[in-house]
N, C-alpha and C positions, 0 to 999 in steps of 0.2 A: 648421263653425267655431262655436264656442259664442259664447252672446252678449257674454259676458264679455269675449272675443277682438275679438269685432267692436266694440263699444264704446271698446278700448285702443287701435284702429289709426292713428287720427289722432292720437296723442298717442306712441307708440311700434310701431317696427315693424323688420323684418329685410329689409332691401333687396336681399342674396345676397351669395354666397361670395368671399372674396378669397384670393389663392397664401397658401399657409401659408407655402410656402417661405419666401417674400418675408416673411411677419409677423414670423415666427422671425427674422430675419437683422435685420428693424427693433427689435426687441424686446431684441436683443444689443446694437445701437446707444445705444438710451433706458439699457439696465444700467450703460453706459460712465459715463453724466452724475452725476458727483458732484457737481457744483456748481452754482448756477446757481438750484435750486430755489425759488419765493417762495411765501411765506405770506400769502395775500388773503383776502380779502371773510372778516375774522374772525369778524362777525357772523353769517355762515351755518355754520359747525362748529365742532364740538368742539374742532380742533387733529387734526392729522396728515392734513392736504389740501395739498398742493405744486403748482406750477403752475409751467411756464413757458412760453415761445412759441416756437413754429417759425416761423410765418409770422404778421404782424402790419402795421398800417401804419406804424409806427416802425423797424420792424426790430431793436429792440431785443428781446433775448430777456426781461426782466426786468420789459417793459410786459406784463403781463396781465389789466388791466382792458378788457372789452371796448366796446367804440363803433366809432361806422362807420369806412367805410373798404377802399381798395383793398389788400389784402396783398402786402408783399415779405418775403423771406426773412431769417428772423434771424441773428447769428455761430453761434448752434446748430445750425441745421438745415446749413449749408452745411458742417459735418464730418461730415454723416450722411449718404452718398448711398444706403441702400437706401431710405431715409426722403422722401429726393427724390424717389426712380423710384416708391414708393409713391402718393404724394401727385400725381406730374404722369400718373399714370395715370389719376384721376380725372377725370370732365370737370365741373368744379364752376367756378362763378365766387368765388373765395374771399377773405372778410374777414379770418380769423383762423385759424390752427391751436396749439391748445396740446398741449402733453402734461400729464395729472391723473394724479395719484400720491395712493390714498388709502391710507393706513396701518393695520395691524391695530389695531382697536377704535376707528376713530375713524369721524366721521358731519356727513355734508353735511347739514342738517337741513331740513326743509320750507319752498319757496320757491318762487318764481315767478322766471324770469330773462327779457332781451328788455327792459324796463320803460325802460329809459333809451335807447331805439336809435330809429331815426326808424321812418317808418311803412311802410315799402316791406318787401316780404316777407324775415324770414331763417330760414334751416333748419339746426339743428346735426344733425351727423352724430359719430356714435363710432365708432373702431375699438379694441374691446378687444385688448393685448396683452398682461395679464397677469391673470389675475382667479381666483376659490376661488369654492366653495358660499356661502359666509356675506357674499359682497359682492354685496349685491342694487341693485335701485335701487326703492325704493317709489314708485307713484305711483297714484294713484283707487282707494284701497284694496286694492292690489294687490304682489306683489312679482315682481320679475322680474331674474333671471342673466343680463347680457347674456355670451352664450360669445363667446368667440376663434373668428376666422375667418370672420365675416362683416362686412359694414357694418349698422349700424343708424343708425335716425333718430330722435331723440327730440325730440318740439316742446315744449320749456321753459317755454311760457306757459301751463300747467298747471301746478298744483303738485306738488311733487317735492321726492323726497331721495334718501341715498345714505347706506350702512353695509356697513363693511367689521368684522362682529364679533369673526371668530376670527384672521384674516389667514390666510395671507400677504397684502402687499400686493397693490393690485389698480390697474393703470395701464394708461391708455386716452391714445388721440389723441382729440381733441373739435375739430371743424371746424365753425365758422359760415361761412355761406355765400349768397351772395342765389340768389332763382330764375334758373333758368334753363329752356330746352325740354327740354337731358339730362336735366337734374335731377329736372323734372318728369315723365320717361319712368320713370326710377330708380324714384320716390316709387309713382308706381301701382304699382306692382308689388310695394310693402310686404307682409307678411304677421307671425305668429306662430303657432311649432309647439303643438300642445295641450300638450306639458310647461315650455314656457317660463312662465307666469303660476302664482301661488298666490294663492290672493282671502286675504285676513283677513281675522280675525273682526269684525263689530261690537261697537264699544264703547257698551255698554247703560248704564244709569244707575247701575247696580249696582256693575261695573265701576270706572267713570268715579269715584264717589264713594272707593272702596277706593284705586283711586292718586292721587286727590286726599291720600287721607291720610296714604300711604306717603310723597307727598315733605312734606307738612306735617310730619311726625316727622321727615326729615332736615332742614327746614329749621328746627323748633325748636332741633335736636342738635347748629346750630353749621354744619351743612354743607349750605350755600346751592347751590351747584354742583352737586352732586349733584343735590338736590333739582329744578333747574331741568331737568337731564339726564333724571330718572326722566320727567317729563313730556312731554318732547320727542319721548324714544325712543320712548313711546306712537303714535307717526306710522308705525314700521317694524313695529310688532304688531299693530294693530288698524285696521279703515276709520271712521278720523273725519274729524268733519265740518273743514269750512275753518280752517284756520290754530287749530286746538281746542287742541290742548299750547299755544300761546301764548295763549290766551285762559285757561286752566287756569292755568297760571304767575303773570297776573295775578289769578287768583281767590286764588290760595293766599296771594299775597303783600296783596292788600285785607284779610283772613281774618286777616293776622298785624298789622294795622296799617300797615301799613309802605308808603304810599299813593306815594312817592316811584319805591319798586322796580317797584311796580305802573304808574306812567304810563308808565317807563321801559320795561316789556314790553309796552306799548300803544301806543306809537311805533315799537318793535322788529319787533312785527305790521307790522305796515302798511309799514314798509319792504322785507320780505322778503315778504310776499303780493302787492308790486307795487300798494299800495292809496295809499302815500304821495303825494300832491298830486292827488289826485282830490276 
């Protein structure tokens, strides 16, 4: 295992194989659901990230912010029985199960999650069932394809994103979950194959100043959004340092005067790095 590998394992890992059969058949299930879909935590993407609950403590499928709590079944999940047989074949003690839906060209952008849950241990799990080449998940300078047909773990309280560039969409089951002894049997036994991870490059000074400028010209040009975008997406190309597209963001906009926009992305930091009320 390269160091690379062994470095990402507590932060993401492949737990082993689940019935294809079975994903296929849930995957047909999640295709059914036209409606229902919510658009959350805006501050963390672009636009085109969908969310909603299977299993929740409200039972509501339309609660999908998460917080503690024992999960029961939402009106969704209980018209999906492969989705059921899926889910109670795990031996998981479970808070939450949603289904994420990200859309072509859109992006979960760099963040920390967990920050508002109490302190007792939680672990999300994903099951991808739909996903392309160009929907990675960046994380510690790194990008990685979670494939269909296995369980993965990814521990949240690292920072992380998600881009789905070219599409098609790319939708996953995502389960919080507190410990347990299964669980914990599960978890050892994480790994990553050598073609799953791509390291990115570093973002040198050189660099760093050049797209500093790229979005300073779109944001002279009238086009603020962009501009804030070119920066961000800098997180899925290159390994920079902590929370740096938002630290850049606010350079560009001190640079332009405009000292309002700039607090605004310094409050924005800190909420999405998990740094707010420290």
């Amino acid at each position: 295992m390269s160091n690379t590998h062994a470095a990402l394992l507590n932060q993401i890992s492949r737990l082993g194989p689940l019935d294809r059969g079975l994903l296929a058949a849930v995957a047909d299930e999640v295709r059914a659901i036209t409606t229902g879909w919510t658009v959350n935590y805006g501050d963390y993407q672009s636009g085109g990230w969908y969310t909603l609950s299977l299993i929740n403590p409200s039972g509501l499928s339309a609660d999908v912010t998460i917080h503690d709590g024992r999960g029961v079944p939402t009106e969704i999940l209980e018209r999906m029985p492969k989705t059921k047989d899926l889910l109670a074949s795990l031996p998981l003690d479970i808070m939450w199960v949603r289904l994420a839906r990200l859309n072509a060209g859109a992006y979960l952008w760099e963040h920390r999650d967990y920050g508002e849950l109490s302190e007792v241990d939680h672990f999300r799990l994903h099951i991808p069932l739909v996903t392309n080449p160009s929907a990675v998940l960046a994380i510690d300078g790194n990008t990685i394809s979670m494939q269909v047909g296995e369980l993965w773990r990814l521990a949240p309280v690292f920072r992380h994103g998600v881009c789905n560039v070219t599409g098609p969409e790319r939708t996953h089951i995502v389960i919080d979950c507190y410990e347990t002894e299964e669980l914990s049997k599960i978890l050892a036994g994480g790994y990553l194959l050598p073609d799953d991870v791509r390291s990115l490059p570093p973002l040198d000074d050189a660099a760093l100043e050049q797209e500093l400028a790229i979005a300073s010209e779109l944001l002279a040009g009238g086009s603020a959004e962009r501009a804030e975008e070119h920066l961000l997406k800098l997180f899925f190309r290159f390994d920079t340092h902590d929370g740096q597209g938002y630290h850049l963001i606010t350079r560009m906009y001190e640079q332009a005067g405009d000292a309002e926009k700039a607090d605004e992305w310094r409050e924005r930091r800190a909420v999405l790095m998990g740094e707010a009320g420290e």
